[in-house]
C-alpha positions, 0 to 999 in steps of 0.5 A, a space after each residue: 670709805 665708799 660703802 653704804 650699810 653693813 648689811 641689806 636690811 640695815 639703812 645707812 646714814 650716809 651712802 657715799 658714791 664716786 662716779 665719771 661722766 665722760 663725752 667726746 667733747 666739751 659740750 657732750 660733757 655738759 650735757 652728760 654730766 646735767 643728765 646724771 645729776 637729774 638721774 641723781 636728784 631724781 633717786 633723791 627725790 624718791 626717795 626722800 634723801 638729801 643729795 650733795 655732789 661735789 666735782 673733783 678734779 678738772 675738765 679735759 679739753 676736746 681731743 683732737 687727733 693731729 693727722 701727722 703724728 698719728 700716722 707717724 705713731 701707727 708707722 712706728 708700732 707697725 715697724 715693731 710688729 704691733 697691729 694697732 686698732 685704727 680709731 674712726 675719726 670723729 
């Protein structure tokens, strides 16, 4: 269950929230994940409630586009009619 109270004038014991942080890589993951778990602790701290985070899940690596496959990949979709959105390379 991910819900706070039951009506706006009601303060719930409990307000359970799921959230994803997501970066082009592994280092801009960590860095964006120690970002939002300030903004957390910081609404916590203003407000005088206790916070508890828990990770789910795995880490995905670093995306690496391989030059060959993905041209092999736009020449197939275009031989289907398809227009693929080109990506710029990071």
């Amino acid at each position: 269950m991910h819900e706070a109270g039951h009506a706006v004038d009601v303060i719930p014991e409990c307000a359970p929230a799921r959230y994803e942080v997501r970066a082009r890589s592994t280092e801009e993951l960590a860095a964006a994940r120690r970002r939002v778990r300030a903004c957390l602790e910081a609404g916590a701290l203003a407000t005088g409630a206790e916070l508890d985070v828990v990770q789910r899940g795995h880490d995905f690596a670093d995306l690496r586009q391989e030059p060959f496959l993905t041209s092999a990949y736009l020449r197939a979709a275009r031989a289907l009619g398809r227009d693929p959105v080109p990506r710029p390379a990071s």
